[in-house]
C-alpha positions in Angstrom: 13.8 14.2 -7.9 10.2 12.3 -8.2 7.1 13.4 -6.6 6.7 10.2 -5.0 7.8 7.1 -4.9 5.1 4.3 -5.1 6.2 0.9 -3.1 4.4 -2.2 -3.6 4.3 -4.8 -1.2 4.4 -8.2 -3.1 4.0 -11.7 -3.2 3.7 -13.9 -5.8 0.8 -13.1 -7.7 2.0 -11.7 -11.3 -1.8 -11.9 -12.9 -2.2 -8.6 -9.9 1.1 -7.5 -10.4 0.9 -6.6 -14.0 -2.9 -5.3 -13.5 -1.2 -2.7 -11.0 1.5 -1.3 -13.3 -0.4 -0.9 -16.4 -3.4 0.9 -13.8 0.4 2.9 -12.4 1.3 3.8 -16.2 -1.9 5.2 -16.9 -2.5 7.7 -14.1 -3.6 11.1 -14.6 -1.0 13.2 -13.1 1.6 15.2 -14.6 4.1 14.9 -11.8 6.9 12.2 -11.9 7.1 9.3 -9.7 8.7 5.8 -9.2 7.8 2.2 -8.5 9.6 -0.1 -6.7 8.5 -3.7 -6.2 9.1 -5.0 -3.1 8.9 -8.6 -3.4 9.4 -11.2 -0.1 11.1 -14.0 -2.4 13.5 -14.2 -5.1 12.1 -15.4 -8.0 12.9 -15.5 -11.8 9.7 -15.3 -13.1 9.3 -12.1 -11.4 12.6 -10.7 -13.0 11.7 -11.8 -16.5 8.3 -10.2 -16.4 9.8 -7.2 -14.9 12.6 -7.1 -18.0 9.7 -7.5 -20.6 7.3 -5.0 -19.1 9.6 -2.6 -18.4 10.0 -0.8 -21.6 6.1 -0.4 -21.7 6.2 2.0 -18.8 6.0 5.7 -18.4 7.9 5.7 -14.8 11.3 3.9 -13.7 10.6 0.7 -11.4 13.0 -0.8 -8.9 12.8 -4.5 -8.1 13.9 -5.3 -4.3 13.9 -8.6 -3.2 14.5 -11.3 -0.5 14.8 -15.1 -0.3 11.6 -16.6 0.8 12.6 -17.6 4.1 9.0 -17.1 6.1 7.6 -13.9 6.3 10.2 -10.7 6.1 7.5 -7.8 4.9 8.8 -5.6 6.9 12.8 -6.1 5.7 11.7 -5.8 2.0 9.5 -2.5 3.0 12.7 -1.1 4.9 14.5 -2.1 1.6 12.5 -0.3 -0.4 12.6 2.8 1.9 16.3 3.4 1.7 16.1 2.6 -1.9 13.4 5.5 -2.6 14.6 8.4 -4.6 11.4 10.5 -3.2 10.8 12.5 0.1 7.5 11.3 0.0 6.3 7.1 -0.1 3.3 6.1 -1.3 2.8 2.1 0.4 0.1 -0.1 -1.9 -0.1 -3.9 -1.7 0.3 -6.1 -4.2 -3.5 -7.0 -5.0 -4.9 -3.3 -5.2 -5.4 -1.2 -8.2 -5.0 2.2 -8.1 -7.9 4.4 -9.2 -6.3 7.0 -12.2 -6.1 9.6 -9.6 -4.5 8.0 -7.1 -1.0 9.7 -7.4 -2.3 13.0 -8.2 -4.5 12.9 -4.8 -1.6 12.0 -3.0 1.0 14.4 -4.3 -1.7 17.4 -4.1 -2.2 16.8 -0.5 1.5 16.8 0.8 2.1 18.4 4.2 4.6 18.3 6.8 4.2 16.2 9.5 1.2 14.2 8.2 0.3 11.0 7.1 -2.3 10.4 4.4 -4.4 7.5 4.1 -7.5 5.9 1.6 -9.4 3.4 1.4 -10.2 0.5 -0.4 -12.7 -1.3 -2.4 -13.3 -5.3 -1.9 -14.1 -6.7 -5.4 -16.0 -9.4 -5.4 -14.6 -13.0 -6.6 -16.6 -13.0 -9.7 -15.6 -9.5 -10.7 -11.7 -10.5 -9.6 -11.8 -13.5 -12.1 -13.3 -11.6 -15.0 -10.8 -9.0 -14.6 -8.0 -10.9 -14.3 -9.0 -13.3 -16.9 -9.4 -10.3 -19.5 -6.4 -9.2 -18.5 -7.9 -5.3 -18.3 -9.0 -3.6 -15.0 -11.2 -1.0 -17.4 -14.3 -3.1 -16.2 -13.9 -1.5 -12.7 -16.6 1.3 -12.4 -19.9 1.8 -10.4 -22.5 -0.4 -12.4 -20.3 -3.5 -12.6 -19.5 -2.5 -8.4 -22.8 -2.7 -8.3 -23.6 -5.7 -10.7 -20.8 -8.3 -9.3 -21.9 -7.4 -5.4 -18.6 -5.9 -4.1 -18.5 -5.2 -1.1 -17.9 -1.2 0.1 -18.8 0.3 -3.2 -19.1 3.0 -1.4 -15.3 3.8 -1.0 -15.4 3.7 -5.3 -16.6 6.9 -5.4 -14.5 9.7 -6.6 -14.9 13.4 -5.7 -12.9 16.5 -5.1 -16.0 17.1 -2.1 -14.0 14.2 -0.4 -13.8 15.8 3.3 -17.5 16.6 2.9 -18.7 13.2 2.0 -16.8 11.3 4.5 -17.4 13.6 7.3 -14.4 13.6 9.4 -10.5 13.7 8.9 -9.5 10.4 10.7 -11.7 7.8 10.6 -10.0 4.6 11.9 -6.9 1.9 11.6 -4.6 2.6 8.9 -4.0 0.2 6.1 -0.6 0.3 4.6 -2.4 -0.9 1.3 -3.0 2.6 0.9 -0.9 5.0 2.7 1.0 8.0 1.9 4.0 9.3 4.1 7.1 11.5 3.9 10.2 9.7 4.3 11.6 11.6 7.1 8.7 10.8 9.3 9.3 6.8 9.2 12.6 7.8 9.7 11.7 9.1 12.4 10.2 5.7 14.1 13.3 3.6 12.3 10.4 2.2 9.7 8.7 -0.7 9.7 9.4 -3.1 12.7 11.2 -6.3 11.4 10.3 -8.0 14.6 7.1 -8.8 13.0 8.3 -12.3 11.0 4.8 -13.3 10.9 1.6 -12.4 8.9 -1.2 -11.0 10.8 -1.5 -7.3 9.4 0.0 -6.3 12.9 2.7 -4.6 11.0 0.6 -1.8 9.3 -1.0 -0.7 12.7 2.2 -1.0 14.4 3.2 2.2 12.5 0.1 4.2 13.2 0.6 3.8 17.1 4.2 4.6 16.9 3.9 7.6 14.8 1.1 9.0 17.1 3.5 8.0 20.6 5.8 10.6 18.6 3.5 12.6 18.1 3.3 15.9 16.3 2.0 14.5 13.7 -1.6 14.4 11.9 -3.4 11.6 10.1 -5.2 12.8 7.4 -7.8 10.8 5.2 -7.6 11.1 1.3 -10.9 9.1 1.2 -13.0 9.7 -2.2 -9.8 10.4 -3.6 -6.8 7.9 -3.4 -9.2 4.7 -3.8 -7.7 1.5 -4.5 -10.0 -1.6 -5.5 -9.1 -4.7 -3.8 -8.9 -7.8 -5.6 -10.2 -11.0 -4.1 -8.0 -13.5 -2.7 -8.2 -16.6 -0.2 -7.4 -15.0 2.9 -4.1 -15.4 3.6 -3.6 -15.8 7.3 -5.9 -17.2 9.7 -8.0 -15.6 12.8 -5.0 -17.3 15.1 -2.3 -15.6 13.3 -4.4 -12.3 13.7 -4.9 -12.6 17.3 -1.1 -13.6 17.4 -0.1 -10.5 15.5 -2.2 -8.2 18.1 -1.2 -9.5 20.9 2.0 -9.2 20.1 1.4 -5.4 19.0 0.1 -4.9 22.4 2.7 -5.6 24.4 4.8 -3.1 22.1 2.5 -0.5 22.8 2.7 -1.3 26.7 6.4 -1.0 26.2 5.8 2.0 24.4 8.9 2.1 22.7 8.4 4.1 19.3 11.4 4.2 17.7 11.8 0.5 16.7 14.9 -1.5 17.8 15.0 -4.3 14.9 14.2 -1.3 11.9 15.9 0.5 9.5 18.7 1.1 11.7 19.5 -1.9 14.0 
């Protein structure tokens, strides 16, 4: 049985992808975990790297994916979640590294009935290039935050005093870019909502709302200590989509219907 299982929500963007395994393999943690990749296309170049990297890494990875027919996040994610060998899921995106501490912060901080959460750091474009042109994410620490202007540098700093620096347990929307959950609680909700076939980020908050209709349960923030840095991208929906994507949440909460119709179990 692995401590956790580590999904990564991906879409074409291999240069990331590869960054984000080799940051995966060398964590410093002693417990046992697995990745699986779960990929919204079917694509070849993604198995082939997968095949070559493989034998390179310290942890088994699981590839799940799904014909690029618009946007199905949420099927791949409720893939993924049956597929997971773990009680616990750790969710990351596909254009965040994980700080070498990431897992163990995670794993340490396992409770019933609680969701733990991060945050993230936005890497600047220049920084994002230089990285990924070097091929090496060792760059990433506080002077070159500092040097390239990234934005909430802030959320880069590790310490074991993480409750004391950020002040509070729960501070705000939860990003499934960094998220940690036990598997019986999404369960518990029927997972992700499929009904969301559109980008917006709607999906990720659809969760938290659900989960706390449930209730009996406690969001927890692993802030200063599961950091992810963000890598710069073109964003990738628009404010229309957004406002789309809310809306639409809203009139799910108005239903408030938490346990999901089109989920893991339909």
């Amino acid at each position: 049985m692995f401590a956790a299982s580590v999904i990564i929500s991906y879409y074409k963007n291999l240069p990331a992808l590869e960054l984000i395994l080799l940051s995966l393999n060398n964590q410093i943690t002693e417990v046992s975990f697995e990745v699986i990749l779960s990929e919204d296309d079917t694509n070849n170049t993604t198995v082939e790297f997968i095949n070559q990297i493989s034998p390179l890494l310290k942890y088994p990875i699981t590839h799940i994916s799904l014909e690029d027919k618009g946007f199905n996040k949420c099927i791949c994610l409720n893939r993924s979640i049956k597929t997971a060998k773990s009680e616990f899921l750790i969710f990351i995106d596909g254009d965040c590294i994980p700080h070498k501490k990431f897992i163990a912060s995670y794993v340490k901080h396992i409770k019933t009935n609680t969701v733990l959460y991060g945050r993230r750091v936005m890497l600047s474009k220049a920084i994002s290039d230089k990285i990924l042109q070097l091929k090496s994410y060792k760059m990433i620490h506080l002077f070159n935050l500092i040097r390239y202007r990234c934005k909430r540098i802030e959320e880069g700093i590790y310490s074991p005093l993480h409750n004391k620096l950020s002040g509070k347990k729960y501070s705000g929307i939860l990003l499934g870019c960094n998220m940690g959950i036990n598997k019986k609680d999404i369960i518990s909700i029927n997972g992700f909502d499929e009904d969301y076939n559109f980008p917006g980020g709607g999906e990720d908050s659809d969760i938290e709302w659900r989960l706390k209709k449930r209730g009996n349960i406690e969001f927890v923030s692993l802030r200063h200590l599961s950091i992810i840095y963000h890598l710069w991208h073109v964003q990738r929906f628009d404010r229309e989509q957004e406002i789309k994507s809310t809306s639409f949440m809203n009139q799910k909460i108005k239903d408030g219907i938490f346990f999901c119709k089109n989920g893991l179990q339909k």
